[in-house]
N, C-alpha and C positions, 0 to 999 in steps of 0.2 A: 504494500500500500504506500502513495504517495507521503510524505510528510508535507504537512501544512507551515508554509513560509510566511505568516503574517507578515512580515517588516516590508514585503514587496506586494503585499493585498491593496487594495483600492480603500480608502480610509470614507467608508458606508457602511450602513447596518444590516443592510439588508446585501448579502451578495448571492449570485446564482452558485453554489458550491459544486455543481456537477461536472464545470470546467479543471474542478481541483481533482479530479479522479480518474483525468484523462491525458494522454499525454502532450505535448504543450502543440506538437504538429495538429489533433484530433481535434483540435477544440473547435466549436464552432461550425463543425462538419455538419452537413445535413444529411439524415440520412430519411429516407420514405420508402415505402414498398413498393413505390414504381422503379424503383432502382433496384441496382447491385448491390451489394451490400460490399463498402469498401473494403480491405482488406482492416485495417485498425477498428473496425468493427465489429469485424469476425473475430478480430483478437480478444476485444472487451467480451463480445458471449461467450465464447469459451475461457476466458478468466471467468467470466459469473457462473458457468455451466460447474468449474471445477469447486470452487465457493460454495455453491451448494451440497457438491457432493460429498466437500469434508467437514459438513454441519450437518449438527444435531438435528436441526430447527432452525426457521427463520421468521423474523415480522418484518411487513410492509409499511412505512411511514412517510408521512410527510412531513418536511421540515419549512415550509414556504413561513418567512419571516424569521426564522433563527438567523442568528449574526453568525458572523464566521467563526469568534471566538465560545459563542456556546455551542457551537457542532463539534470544534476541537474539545470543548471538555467532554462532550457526549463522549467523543471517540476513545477518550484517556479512560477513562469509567469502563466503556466497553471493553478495551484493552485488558485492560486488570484481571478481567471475569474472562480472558478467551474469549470474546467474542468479537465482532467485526462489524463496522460498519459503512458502507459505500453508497455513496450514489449512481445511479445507473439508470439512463435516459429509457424511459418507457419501453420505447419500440424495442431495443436491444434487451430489456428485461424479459418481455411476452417472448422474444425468439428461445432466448435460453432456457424457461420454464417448457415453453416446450416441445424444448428439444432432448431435454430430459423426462416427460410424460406427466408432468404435475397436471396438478388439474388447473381450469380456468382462472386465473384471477382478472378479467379484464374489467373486472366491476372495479376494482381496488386499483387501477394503474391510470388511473387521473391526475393531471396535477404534479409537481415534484415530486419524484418517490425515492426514496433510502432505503435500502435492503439490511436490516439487522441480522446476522447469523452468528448462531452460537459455537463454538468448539466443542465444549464440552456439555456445559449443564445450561440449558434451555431456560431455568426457573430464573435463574441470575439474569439471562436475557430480559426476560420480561420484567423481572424487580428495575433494574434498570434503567428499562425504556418509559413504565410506567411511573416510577417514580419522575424520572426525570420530565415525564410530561405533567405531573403535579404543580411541577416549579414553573414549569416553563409549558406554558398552555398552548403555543404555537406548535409543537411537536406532536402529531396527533398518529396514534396509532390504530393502522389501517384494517390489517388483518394477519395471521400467520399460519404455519404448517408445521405441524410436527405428528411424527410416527403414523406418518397416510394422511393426518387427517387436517382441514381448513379447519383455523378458528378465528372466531370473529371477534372483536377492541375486548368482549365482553369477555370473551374466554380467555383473553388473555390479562385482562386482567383479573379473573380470579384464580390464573396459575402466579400471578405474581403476587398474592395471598398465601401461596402454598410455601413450605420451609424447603430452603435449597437443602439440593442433593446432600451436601456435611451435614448439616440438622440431619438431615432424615437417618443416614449413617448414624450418628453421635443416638440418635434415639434404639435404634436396633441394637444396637451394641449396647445399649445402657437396661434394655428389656430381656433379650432372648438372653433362655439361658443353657443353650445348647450349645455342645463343643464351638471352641473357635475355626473350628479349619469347615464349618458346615456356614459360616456367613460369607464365605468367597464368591458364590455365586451372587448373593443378594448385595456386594460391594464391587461386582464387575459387569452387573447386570444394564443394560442401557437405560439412559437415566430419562429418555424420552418416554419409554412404554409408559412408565412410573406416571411421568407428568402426566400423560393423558387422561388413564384412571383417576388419579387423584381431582383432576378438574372435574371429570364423571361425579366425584362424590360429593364436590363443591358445589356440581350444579343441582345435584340433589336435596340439601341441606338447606340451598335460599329456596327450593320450593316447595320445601314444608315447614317452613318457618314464617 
């Protein structure tokens, strides 16, 4: 990923950041489906085709009105938790979803979009994203995927209610009390399936409440 050079940014609040994730030739490029698709373009999809393939999970967001200095902290926060975050011009987004088989998201690819993907633990992605959208209300999350399935701002934010993957560790080990070498599975196990379920029960709980 590029590093962001503020001392040579345009001194605005508002800037289009998707020039920052492009190589300095790319920028400005147009690209349409009545065309070929340049070659720097095919490059960006299959960067995002690969992005995807070594995440956990991903949310879709808009950042329209974030300054440049709070995307960079978005990003540093991401960072920290393994996870990643880019912008990636619509049209090149939809080729690389799918080109991979994801399902539709053309309802969610309006507007500036930012692709959040996790490394590791999904739950930190959405802690977050969703916090961060607390603070800062322009950052609005769109929808995301994990383990097959679309979720939508709502699901994901009550996986970002659920205690990351450590909690949830720190809790098993603190309960079971069967041999140590029988919790390997349940500490190597993908921490997406988990997430899903666990929203499953979330979403149960506000509706019988």
């Amino acid at each position: 990923m590029l590093v962001l050079e503020l001392n040579i940014l345009p001194r605005q609040r508002d800037v289009d950041i998707r020039s920052l994730d492009q190589p300095p030739a790319s920028r400005g490029l147009n690209f349409s489906e009545d065309r070929m698709p340049s070659q720097k373009n095919i490059k960006i999809v299959e960067e995002t085709k690969k992005m995807f393939e070594e995440s956990e999970g991903f949310v879709l967001t808009e950042y329209r009105g974030l300054t440049v200095s709070e995307i960079t902290n978005l990003r540093k926060k991401l960072r920290e938790d393994s996870c990643e975050y880019r912008v990636v011009k619509n049209t090149l987004l939809k080729l690389a979803l799918q080109e991979l088989g994801y399902p539709d998201f053309d309802n969610y690819l309006a507007g500036p979009t930012a692709v959040a993907v996790a490394r590791e633990d999904v739950i930190k992605l959405a802690k977050d994203l969703v916090d961060f959208s607390k603070e800062k209300e322009k950052l609005v999350v769109k929808a995301g995927y994990i383990d097959g399935q679309v979720l939508s701002s709502e699901d994901i934010k009550r996986i970002a209610r659920l205690p990351s993957r450590e909690e949830l560790v720190g809790k098993i080990l603190g309960s079971l009390k069967s041999p140590l070498y029988r919790l390997a599975n349940v500490m190597v196990a993908p921490a997406r399936s988990l997430v899903v379920a666990l929203s499953e029960v979330a979403k149960q709980k506000e509706a019988t409440s």
